[in-house]
N, C-alpha and C positions, 0 to 999 in steps of 0.2 A: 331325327332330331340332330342340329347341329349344336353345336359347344363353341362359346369364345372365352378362352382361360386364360391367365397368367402361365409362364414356364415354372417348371420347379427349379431350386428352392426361391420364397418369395422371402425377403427382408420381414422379420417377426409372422412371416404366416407358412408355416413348415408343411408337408404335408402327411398326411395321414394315410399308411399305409393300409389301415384296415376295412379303407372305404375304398381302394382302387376297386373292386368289386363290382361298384356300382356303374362305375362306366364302362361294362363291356355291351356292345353294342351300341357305344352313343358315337357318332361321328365329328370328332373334335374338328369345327372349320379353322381354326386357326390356333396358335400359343404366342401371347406375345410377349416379349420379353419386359418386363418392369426394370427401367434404370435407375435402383438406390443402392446408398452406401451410409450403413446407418455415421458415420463421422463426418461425410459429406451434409450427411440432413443435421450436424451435429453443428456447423459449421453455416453453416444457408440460418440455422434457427437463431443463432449468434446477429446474422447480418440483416435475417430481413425473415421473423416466421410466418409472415404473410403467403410467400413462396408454396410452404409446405402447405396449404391449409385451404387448397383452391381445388379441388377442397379436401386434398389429404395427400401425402406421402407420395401415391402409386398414381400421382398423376401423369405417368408417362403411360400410364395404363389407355386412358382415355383419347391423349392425344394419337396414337394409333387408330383413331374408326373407321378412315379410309382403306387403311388395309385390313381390315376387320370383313369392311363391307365387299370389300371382292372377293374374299376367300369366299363369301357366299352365292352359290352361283345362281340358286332359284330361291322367288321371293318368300319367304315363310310365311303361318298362318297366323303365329303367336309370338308374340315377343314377352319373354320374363327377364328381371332382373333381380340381382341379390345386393345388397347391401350391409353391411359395411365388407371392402370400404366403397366410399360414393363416387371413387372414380368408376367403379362399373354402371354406376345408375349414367353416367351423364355421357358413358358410351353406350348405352341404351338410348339414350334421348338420340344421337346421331340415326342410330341403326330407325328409330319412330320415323325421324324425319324423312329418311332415305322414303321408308316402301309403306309407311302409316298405315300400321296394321296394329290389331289389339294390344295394347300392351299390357301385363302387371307388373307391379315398381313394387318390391319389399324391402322393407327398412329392418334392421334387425333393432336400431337404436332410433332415436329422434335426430333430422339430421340435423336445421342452424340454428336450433331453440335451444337458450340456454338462459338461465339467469342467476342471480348470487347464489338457489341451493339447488342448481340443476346438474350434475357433473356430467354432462354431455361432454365430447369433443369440442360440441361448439364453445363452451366455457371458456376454453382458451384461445377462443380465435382474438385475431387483433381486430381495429374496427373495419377495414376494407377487407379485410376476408369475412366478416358476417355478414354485412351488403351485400356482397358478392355470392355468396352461399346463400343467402335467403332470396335471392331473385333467381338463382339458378332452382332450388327450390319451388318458389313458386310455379317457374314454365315447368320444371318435371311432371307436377303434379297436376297443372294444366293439362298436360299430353296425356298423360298415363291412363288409362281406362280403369284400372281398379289400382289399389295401395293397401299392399297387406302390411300389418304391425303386429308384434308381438303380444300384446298386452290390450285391455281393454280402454286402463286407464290411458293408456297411450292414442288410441283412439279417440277420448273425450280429448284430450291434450289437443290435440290436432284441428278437430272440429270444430273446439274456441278458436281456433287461430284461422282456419280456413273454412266455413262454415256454408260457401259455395261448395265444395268437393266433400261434403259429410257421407253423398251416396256412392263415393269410390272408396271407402276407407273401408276393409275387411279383416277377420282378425283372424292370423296364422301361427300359435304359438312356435317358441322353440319346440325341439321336437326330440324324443332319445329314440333309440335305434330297439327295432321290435326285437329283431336275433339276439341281442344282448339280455335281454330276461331273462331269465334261468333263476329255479328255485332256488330262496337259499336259508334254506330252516336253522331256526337262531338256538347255539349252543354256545353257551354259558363257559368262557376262557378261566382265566387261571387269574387273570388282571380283569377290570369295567373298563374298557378302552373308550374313548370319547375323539371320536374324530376332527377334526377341523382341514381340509384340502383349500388350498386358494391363495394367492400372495396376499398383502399385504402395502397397499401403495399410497400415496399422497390423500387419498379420499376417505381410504378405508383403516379403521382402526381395533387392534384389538385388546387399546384399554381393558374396556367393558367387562368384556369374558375373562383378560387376568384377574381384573378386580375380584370376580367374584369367585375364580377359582384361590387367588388366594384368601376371601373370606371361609371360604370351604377349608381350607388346609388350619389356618388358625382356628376354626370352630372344630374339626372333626379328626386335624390328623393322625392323634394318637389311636383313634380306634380305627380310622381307614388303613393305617401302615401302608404297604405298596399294594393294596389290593387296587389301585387306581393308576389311569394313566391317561393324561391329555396330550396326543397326538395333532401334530403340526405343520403342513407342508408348505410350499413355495415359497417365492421370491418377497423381500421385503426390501424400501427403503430404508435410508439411516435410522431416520427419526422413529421407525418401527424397530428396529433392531435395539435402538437405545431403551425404549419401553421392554422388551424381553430381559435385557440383562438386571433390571429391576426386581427377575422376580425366578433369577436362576438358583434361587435359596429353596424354589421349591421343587423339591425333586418328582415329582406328577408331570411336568412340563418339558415335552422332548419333542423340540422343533427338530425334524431330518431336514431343510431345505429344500432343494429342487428333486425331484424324482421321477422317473420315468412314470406315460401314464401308464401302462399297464401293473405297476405297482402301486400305483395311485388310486385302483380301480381291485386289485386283493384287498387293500388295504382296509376299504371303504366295503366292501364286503363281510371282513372278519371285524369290521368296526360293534360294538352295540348302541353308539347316539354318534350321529352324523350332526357335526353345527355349521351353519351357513352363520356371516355374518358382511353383514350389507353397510352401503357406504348413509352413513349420515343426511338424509336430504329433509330435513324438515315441512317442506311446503308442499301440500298434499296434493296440490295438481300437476305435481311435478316427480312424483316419485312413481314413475313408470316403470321402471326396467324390470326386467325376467332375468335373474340370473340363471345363466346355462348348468352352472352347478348345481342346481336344484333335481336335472334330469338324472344328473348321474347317482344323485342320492336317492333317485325313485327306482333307480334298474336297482340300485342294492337292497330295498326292501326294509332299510332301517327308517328305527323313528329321527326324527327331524327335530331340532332343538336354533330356532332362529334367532336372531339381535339383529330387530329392524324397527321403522318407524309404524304405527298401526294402521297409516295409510297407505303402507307400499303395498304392489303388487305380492310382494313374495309372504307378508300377513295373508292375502288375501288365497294364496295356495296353499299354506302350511298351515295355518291356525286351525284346530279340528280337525281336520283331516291327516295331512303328515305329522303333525307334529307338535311346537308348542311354541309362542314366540314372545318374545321379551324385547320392553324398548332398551332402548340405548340407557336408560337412568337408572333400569332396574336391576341395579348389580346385585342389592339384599334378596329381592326375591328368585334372582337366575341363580346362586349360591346355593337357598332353600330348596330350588327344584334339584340341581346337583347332586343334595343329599339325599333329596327322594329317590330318584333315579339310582343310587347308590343300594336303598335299601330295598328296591325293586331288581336289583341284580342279586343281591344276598337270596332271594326269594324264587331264584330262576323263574322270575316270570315273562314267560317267549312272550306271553299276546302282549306285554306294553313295547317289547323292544319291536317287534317286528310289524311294518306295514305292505303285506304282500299286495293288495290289490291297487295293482297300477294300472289305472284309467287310460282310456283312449284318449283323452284331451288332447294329449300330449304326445300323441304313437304318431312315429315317421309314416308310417301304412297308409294309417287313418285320414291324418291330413295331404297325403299324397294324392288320398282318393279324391278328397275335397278339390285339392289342386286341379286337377282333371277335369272334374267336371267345371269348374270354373272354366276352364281355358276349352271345355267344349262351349260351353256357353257363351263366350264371347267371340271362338271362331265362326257362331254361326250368325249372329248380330250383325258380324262385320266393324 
């Protein structure tokens, strides 16, 4: 198996050293250097962000396929791509064109579909980079033998849009890592810790959950005292930082900022209610995404407490099963479950905090195996 990678370090995509593992034995045919400079793309977005958005950032990535394709010296059987970002898909398309052999194209997001409550990428495109990206689009998916997506809905998404290619579209979720599981039997801290891991950016808000934690604190503080604590990590915009100081009256509420993961990953461990909260997309054909956060809250075995829309994907995994999920409106009742949860830790009761059995849906293993046989499948097609 050959490899064509970006060089390390990539401009916002670092890498991970606890996955170098995986590539021993793989034969990397090339590394190619990405030219960014996040103040130059700072400065191009200033003049013209059409530039960056053809179709993203690492487009120096793709411009490289010729020397991609030589480093290859005999023809392959199978060609896979990853996305995002989609400069690797449209140096897949080069390497299709070259030696047209099976391809799969995986998209981790949707790539030029975007509309007033979609927050794709493509949301911010100007209008000659959506033309441009929905025709490069089109030919990919043209060429591509099969098109994995993460999501089902993302798949219906698709199939209204393209409804010629419905029988290439396959469904690969994200995926957590099998070695990462390890037991972790739920024992009852000194504090209810109530996790939240995740920034905070332009899309996503976390009105909602202060609202109701501070309805909790004016309903219950005197008899909760400090047996509570609502933990807070990553990166936030202004206008989210402005919301937080709103409600640094109450002392439950202890943002730490950025953190390494491996502390992010104790953390979410020793945690008793893990909260995902998802960006606002009201329009139910449109609220595709799989947050990757979801995975790391399955390896730690806690219950799940969501704020999202009832038609998102991430309702659609947590509700009954992980966990419990609350819209965006329902500050009084997220509040009421709050205190339940409160009076279910007084009670050390392990079976509501604890969700040990993590499905295969979602096992790197499992879906690798899937992989496999996929790409036997189509090398032998032709």
């Amino acid at each position: 198996m050959s490899v064509i990678t970006s060089k390390d370090p990539t401009l916002f995509m670092e890498p991970d050293a606890s996955l170098s593992h995986y590539g021993e034995g793989i034969d990397v045919a090339t590394t190619l250097n990405i030219v960014e400079n996040r103040y130059i793309n700072y400065l191009i977005r200033k003049v013209n962000p059409a530039w960056l958005q053809r179709p993203d950032s690492k487009f120096s990535f793709w411009w490289q396929s010729q020397r991609a394709i030589a480093s290859i010296k005999d023809k392959p059987d199978i060609l896979y791509s990853r996305s995002y970002p989609v400069s690797s898909t449209l140096l897949a398309l080069q390497l299709k064109k070259k030696w047209d052999i099976p391809w799969v194209l995986h998209l981790s997001d949707p790539w030029a579909q975007s509309s007033s409550s979609f927050l794709s990428p493509a949301t911010k495109f100007t209008e000659s980079a959506r033309v441009w990206n929905k025709a490069q689009e089109l030919l990919c998916f043209s060429l591509a033998d099969r098109i994995s997506l993460t999501s089902q809905k993302t798949i219906d998404l698709y199939a209204k849009i393209y409804p010629q290619f419905r029988e290439k579209f396959v469904y690969y979720p994200n995926v957590f890592d099998d070695e990462l599981i390890q037991s972790n039997p739920y024992a009852r801290g000194k504090k209810l810790k109530i996790v939240y891991n995740g920034g905070f950016g332009d899309a996503r808000s976390p009105l909602p959950y202060l609202e109701a934690i501070a309805s909790l604190w004016k309903a219950h503080q005197p008899e909760i005292g400090n047996a509570i604590e609502f933990l807070f990590t990553g990166e936030m915009t202004r206008a989210n930082t402005e919301i937080f100081d709103r409600y640094r009256h109450i002392s439950w509420i202890n943002h730490r900022g950025v953190i390494a993961y491996r502390d992010v990953v104790s953390m979410q461990r020793e945690a008793d209610i893990l909260v995902n909260i998802d960006s606002d997309i009201p329009d139910p054909n449109h609220a595709v995404f799989f947050p990757s956060k979801l995975l790391d809250y399955m390896v730690a075995q806690r219950r799940i407490i969501a704020i999202t829309n009832r038609h998102s994907t991430t309702h659609d995994v947590v509700h009954g099963k992980l966990g419990d999920c609350f819209s965006f409106t329902e500050v009084k009742e997220l509040a009421t479950f709050l205190y339940h949860v409160y009076q279910r830790y007084l009670q050390n009761d392990a079976a509501f905090f604890t969700k040990s059995e993590v499905g295969s849906e979602y096992s790197a293993k499992f879906n690798a195996s899937r992989l496999v046989d996929l790409f036997t499948h189509l090398a032998k097609i032709g």
